[in-house]
Biopython code that builds the backbone (N, CA, C, O; Angstrom):
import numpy as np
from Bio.PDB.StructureBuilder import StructureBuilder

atoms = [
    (1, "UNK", "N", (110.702, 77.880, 101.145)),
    (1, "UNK", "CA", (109.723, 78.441, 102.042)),
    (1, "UNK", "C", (108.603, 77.431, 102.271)),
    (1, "UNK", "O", (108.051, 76.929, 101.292)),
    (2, "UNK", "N", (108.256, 77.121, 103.450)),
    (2, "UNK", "CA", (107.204, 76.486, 104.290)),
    (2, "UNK", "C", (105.626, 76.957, 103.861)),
    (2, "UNK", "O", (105.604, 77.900, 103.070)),
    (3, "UNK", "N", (104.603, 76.543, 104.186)),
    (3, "UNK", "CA", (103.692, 76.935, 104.051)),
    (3, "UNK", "C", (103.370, 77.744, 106.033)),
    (3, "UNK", "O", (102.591, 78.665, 106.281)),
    (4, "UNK", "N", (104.143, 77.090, 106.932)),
    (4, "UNK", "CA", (103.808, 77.649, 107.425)),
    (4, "UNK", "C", (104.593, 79.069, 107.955)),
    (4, "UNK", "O", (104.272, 79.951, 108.751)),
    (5, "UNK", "N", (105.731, 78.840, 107.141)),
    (5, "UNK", "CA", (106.446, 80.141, 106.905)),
    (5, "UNK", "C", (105.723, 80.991, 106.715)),
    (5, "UNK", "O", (105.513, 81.789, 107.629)),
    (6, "UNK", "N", (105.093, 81.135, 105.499)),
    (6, "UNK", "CA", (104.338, 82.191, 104.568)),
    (6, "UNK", "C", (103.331, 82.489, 105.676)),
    (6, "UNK", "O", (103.169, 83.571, 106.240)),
    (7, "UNK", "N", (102.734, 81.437, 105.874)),
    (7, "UNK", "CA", (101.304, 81.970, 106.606)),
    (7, "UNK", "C", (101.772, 83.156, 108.056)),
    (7, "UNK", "O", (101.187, 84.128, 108.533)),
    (8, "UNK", "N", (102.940, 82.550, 108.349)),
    (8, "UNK", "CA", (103.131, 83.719, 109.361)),
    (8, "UNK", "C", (103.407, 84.729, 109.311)),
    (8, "UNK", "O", (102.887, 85.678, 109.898)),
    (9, "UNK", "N", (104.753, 84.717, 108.211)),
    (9, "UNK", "CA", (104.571, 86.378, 107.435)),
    (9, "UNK", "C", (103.232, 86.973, 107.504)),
    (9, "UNK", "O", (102.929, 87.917, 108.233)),
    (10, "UNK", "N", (102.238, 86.189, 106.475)),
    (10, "UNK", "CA", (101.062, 86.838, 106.305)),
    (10, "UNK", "C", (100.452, 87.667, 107.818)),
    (10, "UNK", "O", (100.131, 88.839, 108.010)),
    (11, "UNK", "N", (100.469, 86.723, 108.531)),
    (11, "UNK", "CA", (100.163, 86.801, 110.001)),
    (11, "UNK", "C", (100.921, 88.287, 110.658)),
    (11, "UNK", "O", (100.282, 89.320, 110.854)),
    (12, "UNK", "N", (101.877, 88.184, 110.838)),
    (12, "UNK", "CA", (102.757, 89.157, 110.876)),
    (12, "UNK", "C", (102.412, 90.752, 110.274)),
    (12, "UNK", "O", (102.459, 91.805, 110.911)),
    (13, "UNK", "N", (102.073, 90.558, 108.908)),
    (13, "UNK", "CA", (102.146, 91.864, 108.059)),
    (13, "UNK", "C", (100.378, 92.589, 108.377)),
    (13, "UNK", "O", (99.973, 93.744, 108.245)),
    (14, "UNK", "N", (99.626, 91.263, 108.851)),
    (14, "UNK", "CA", (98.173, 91.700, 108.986)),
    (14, "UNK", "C", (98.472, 92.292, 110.007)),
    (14, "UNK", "O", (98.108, 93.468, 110.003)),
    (15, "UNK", "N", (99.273, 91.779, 111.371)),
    (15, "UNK", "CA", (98.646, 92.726, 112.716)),
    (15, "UNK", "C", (99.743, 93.571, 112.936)),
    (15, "UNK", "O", (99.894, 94.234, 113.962)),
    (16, "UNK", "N", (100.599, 93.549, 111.870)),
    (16, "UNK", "CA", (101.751, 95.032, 111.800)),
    (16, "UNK", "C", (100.400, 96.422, 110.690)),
    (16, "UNK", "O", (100.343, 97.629, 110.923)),
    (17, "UNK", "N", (99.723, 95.820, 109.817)),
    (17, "UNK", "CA", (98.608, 96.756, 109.747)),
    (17, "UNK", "C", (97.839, 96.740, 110.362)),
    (17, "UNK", "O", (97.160, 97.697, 109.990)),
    (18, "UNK", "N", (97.284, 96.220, 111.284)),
    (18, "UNK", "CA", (95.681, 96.300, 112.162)),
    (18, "UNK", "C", (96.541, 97.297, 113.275)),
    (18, "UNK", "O", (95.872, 98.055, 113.976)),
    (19, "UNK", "N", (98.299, 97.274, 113.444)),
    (19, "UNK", "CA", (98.587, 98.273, 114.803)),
    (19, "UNK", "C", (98.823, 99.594, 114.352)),
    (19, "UNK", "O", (99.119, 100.509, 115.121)),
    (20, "UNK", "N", (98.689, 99.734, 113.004)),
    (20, "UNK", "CA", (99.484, 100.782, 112.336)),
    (20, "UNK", "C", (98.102, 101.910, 112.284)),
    (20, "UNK", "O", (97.972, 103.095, 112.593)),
    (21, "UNK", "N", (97.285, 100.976, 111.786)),
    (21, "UNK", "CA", (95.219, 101.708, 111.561)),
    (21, "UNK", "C", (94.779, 101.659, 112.823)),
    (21, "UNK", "O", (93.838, 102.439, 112.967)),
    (22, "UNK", "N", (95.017, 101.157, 113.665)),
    (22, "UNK", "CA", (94.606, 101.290, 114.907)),
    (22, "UNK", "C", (93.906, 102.870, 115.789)),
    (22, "UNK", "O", (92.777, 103.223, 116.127)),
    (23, "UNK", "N", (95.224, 103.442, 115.881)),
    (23, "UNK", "CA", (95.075, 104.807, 116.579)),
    (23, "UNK", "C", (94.202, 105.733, 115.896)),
    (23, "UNK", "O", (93.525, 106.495, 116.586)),
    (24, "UNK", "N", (94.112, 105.779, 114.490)),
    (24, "UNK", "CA", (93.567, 106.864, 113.432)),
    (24, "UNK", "C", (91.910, 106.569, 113.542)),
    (24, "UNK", "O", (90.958, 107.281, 113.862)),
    (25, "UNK", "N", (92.030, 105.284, 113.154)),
    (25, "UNK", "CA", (90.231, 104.520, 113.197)),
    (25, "UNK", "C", (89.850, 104.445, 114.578)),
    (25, "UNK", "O", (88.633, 104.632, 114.595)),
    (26, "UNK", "N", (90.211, 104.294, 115.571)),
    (26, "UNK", "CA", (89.924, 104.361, 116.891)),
    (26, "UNK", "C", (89.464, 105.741, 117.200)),
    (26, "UNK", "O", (88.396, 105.863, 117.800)),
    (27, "UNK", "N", (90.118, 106.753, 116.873)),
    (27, "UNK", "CA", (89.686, 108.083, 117.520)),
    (27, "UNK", "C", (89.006, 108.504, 116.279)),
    (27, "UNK", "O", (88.637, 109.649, 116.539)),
    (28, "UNK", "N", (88.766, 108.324, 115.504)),
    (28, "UNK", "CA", (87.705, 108.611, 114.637)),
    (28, "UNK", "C", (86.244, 107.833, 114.695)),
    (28, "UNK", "O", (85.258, 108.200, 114.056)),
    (29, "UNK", "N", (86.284, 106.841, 115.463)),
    (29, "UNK", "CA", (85.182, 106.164, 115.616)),
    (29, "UNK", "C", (84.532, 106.900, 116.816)),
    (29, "UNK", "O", (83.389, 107.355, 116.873)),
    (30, "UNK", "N", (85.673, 106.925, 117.926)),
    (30, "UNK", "CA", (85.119, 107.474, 119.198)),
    (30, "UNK", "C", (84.072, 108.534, 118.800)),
    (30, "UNK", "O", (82.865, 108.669, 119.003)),
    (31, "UNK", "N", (85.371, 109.487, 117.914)),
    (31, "UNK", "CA", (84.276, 111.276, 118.008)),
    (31, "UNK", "C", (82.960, 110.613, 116.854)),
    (31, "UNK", "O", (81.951, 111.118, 117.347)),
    (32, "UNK", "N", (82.664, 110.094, 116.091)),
    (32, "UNK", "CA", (81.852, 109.484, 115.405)),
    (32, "UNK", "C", (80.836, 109.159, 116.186)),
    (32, "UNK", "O", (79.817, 109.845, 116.100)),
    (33, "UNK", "N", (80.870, 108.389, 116.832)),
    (33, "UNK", "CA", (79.918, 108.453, 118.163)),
    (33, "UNK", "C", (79.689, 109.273, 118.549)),
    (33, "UNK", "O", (78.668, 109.814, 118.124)),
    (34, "UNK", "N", (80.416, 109.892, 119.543)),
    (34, "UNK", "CA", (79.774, 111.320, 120.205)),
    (34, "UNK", "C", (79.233, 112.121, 119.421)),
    (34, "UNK", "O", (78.230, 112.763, 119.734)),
    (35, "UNK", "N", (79.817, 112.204, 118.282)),
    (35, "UNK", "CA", (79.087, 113.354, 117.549)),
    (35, "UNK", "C", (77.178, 112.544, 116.919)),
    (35, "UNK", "O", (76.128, 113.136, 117.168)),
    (36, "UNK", "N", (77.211, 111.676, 116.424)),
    (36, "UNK", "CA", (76.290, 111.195, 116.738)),
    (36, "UNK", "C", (75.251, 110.941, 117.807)),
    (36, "UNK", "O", (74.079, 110.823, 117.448)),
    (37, "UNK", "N", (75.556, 110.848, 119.033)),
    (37, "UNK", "CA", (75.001, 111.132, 120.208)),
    (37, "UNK", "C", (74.058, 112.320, 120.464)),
    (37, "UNK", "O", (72.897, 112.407, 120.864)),
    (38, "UNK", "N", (74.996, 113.201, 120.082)),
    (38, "UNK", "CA", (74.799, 115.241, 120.418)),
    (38, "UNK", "C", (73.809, 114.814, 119.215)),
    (38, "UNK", "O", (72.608, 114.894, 119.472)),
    (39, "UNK", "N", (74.021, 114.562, 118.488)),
    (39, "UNK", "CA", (72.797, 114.977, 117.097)),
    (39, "UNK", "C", (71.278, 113.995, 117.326)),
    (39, "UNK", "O", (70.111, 114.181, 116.979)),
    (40, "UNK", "N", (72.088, 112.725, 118.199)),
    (40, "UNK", "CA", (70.324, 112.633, 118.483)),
    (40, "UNK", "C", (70.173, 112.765, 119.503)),
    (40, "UNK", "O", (69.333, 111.950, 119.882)),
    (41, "UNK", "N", (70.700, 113.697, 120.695)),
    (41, "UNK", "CA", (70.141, 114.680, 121.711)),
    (41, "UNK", "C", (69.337, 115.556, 121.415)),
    (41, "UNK", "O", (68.191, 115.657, 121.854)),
    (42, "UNK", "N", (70.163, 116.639, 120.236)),
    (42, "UNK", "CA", (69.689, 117.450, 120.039)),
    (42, "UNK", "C", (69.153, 117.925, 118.848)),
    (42, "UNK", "O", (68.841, 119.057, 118.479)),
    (43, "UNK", "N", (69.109, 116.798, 118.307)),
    (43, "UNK", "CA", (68.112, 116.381, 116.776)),
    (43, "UNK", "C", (68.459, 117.476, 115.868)),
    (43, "UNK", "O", (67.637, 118.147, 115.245)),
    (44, "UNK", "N", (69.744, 117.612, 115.833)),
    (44, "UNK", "CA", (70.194, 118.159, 114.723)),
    (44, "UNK", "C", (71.139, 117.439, 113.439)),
    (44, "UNK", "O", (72.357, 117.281, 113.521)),
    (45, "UNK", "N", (70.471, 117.127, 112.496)),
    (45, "UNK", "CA", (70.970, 116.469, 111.412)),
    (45, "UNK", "C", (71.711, 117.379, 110.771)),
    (45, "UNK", "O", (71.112, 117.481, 109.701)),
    (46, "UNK", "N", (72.736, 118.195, 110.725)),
    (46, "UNK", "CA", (73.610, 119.040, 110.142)),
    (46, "UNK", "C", (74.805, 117.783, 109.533)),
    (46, "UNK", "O", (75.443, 117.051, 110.288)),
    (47, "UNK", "N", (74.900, 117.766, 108.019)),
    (47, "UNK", "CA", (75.531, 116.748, 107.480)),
    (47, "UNK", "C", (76.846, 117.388, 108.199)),
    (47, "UNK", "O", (77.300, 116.798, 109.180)),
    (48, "UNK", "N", (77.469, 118.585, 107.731)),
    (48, "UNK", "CA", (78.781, 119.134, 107.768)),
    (48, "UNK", "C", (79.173, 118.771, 109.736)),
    (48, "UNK", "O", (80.243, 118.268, 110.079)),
    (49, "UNK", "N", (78.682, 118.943, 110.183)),
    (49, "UNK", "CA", (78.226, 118.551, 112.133)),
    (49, "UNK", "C", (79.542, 117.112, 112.070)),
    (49, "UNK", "O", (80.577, 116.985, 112.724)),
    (50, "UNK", "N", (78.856, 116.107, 110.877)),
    (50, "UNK", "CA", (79.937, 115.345, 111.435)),
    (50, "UNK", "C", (81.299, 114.992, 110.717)),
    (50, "UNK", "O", (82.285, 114.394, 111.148)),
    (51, "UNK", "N", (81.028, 115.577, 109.434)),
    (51, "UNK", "CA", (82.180, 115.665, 108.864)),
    (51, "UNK", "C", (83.187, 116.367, 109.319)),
    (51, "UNK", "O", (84.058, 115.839, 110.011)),
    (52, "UNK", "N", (83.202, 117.432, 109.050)),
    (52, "UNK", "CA", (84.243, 118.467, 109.426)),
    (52, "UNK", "C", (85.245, 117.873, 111.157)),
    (52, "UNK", "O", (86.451, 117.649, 111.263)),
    (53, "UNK", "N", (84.393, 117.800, 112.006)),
    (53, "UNK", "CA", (85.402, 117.048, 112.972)),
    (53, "UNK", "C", (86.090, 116.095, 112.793)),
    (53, "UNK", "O", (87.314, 116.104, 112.923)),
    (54, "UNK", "N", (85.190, 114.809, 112.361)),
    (54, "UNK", "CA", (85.858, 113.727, 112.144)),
    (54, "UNK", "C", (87.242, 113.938, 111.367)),
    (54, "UNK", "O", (88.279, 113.301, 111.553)),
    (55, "UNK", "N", (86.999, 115.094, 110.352)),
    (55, "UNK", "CA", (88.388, 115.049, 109.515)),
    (55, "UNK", "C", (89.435, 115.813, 110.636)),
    (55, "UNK", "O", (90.612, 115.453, 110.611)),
    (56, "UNK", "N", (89.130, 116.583, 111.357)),
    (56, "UNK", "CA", (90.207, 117.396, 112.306)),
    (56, "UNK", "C", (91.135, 116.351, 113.195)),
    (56, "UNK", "O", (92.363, 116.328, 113.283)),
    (57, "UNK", "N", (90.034, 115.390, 113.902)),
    (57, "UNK", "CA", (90.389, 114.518, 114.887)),
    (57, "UNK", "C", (91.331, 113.303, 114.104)),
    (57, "UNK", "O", (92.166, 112.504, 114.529)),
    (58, "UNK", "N", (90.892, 113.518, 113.050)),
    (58, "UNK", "CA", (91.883, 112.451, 112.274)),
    (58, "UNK", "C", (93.050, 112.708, 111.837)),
    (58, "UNK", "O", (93.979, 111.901, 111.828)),
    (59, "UNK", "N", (93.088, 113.781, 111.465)),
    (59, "UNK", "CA", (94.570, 114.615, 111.223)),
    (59, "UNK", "C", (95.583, 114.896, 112.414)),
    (59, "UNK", "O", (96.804, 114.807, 112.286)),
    (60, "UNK", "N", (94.861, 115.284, 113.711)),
    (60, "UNK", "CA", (95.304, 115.501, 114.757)),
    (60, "UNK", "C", (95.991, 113.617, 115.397)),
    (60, "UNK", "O", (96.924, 113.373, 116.163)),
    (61, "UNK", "N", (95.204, 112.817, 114.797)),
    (61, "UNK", "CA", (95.687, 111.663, 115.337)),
    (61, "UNK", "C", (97.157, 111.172, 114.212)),
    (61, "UNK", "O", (98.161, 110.565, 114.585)),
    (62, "UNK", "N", (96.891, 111.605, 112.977)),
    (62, "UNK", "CA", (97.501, 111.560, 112.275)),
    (62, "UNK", "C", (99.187, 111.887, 112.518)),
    (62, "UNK", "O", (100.209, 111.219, 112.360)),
    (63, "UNK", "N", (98.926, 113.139, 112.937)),
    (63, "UNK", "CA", (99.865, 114.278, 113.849)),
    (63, "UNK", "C", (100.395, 113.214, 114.876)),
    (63, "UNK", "O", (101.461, 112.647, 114.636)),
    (64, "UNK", "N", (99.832, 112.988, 115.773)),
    (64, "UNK", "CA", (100.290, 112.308, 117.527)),
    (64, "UNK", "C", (100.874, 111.187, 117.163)),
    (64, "UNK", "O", (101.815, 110.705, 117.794)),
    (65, "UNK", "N", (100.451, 110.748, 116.277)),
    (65, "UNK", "CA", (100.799, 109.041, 115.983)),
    (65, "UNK", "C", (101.459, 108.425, 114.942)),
    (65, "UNK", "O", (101.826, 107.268, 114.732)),
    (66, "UNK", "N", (101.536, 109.616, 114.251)),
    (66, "UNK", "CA", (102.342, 109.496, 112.728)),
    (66, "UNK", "C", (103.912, 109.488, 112.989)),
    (66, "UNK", "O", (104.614, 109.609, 111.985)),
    (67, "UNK", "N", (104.472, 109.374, 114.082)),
    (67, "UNK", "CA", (106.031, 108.395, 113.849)),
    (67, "UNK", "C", (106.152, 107.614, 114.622)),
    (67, "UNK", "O", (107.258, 107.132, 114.869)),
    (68, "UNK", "N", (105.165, 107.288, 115.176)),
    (68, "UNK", "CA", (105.352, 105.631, 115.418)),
    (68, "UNK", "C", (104.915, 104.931, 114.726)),
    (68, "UNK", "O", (105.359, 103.784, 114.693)),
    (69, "UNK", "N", (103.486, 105.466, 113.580)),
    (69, "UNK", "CA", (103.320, 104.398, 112.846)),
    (69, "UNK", "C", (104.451, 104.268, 111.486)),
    (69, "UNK", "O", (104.691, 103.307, 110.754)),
    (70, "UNK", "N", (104.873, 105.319, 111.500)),
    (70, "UNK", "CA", (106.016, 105.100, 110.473)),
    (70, "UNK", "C", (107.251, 104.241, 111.339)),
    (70, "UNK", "O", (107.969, 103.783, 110.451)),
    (71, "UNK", "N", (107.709, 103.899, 112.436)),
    (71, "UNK", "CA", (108.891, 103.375, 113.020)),
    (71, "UNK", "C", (108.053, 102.111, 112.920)),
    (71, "UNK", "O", (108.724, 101.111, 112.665)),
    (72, "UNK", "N", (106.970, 101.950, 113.036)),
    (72, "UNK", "CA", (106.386, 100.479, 113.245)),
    (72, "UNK", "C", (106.506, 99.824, 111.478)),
    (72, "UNK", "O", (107.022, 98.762, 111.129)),
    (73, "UNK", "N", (105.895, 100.790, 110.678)),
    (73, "UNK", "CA", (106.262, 100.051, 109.207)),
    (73, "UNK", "C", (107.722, 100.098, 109.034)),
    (73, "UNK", "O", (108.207, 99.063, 108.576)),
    (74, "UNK", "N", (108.491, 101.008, 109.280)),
    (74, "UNK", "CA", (109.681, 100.993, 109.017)),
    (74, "UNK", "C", (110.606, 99.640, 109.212)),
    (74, "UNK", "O", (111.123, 98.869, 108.405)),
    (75, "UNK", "N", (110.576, 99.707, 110.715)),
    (75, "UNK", "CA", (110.673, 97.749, 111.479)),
    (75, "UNK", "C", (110.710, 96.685, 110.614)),
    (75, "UNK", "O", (111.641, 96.101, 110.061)),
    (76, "UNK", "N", (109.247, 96.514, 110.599)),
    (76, "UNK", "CA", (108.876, 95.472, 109.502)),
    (76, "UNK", "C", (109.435, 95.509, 108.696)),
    (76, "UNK", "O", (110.336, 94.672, 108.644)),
    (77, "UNK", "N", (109.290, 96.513, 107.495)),
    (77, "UNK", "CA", (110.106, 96.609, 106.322)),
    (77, "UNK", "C", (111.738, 96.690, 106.377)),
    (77, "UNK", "O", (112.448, 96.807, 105.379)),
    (78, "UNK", "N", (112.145, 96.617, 107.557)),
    (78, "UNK", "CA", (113.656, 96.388, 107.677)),
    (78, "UNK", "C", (113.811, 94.630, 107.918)),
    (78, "UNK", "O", (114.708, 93.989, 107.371)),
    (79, "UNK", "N", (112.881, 94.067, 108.736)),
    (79, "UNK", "CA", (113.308, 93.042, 109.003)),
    (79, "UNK", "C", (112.924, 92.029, 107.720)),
    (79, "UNK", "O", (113.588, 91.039, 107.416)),
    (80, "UNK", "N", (111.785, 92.459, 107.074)),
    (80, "UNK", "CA", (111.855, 91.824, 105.823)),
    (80, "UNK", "C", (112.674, 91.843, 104.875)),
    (80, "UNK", "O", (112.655, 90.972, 104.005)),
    (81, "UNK", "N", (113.676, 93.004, 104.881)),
    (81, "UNK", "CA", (114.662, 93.095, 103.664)),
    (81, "UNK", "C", (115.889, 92.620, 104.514)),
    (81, "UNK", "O", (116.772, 92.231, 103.750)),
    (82, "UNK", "N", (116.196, 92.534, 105.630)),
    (82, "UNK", "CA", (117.514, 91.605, 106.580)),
    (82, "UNK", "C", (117.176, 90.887, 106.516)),
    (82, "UNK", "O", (117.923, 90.353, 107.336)),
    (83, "UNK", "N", (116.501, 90.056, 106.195)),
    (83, "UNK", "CA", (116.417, 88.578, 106.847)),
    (83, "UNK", "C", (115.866, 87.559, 105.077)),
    (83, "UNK", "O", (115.734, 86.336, 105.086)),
    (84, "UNK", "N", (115.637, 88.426, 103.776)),
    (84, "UNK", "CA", (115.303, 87.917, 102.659)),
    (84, "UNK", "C", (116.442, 87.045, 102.134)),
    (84, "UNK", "O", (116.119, 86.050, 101.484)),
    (85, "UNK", "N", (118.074, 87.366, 102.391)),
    (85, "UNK", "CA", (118.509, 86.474, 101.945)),
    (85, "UNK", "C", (118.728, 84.999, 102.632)),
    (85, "UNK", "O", (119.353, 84.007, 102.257)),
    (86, "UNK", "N", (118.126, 85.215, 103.530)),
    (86, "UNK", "CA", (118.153, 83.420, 104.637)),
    (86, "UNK", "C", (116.766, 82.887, 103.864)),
    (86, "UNK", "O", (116.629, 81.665, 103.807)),
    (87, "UNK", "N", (115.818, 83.659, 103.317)),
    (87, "UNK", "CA", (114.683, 82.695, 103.235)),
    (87, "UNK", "C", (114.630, 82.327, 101.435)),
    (87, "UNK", "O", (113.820, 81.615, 100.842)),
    (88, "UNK", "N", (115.800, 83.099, 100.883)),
    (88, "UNK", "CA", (115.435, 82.701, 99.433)),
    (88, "UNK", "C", (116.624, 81.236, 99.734)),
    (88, "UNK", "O", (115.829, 80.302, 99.643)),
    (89, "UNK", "N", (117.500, 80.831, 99.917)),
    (89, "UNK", "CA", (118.399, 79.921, 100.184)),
    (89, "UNK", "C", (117.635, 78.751, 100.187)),
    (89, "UNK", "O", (118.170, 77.665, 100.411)),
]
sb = StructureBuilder()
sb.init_structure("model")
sb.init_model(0)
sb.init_chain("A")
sb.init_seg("    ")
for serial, (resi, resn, name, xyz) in enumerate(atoms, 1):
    if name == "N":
        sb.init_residue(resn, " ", resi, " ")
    sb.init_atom(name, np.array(xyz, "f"), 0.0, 1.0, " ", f" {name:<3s}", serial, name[0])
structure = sb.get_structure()
């Protein structure tokens, strides 16, 4: 193995996780905002205000997006175990 082998794996496995966290942290940031917004509209500091959604919207993304992010790790983790005996050689 190359060094610049490895580094691409590495490369590889980072933005096979940055696509996988993507959808979940994205729509949790969004309503994070808005809900922040409404509270300094309407100057209500209610801790539970932003919890409780954030966890709904995350589950719900969880829900929408949870088999592709499993077909997307899945992928990876297939092509890493097909292709291990060419790179131990």
């Amino acid at each position: 193995m190359t060094q610049e082998f490895v580094i691409g794996l590495a490369r590889q496995a980072l933005e096979t996780m940055l696509m996988v966290s993507l959808p979940v942290l994205l729509t949790s940031l969004v309503v994070g905002v808005l809900i922040s917004l409404f509270q300094a509209v309407t100057q209500i500091q209610e801790m539970t205000l932003t919890f409780v959604p954030k966890i709904v919207i995350t589950f719900l993304a969880l829900l929408a997006f949870g088999s592709w992010m499993t077909g997307r790790m899945l992928s990876f983790t297939r092509t890493l175990f097909e292709n291990m005996p060419y790179w131990i050689r």
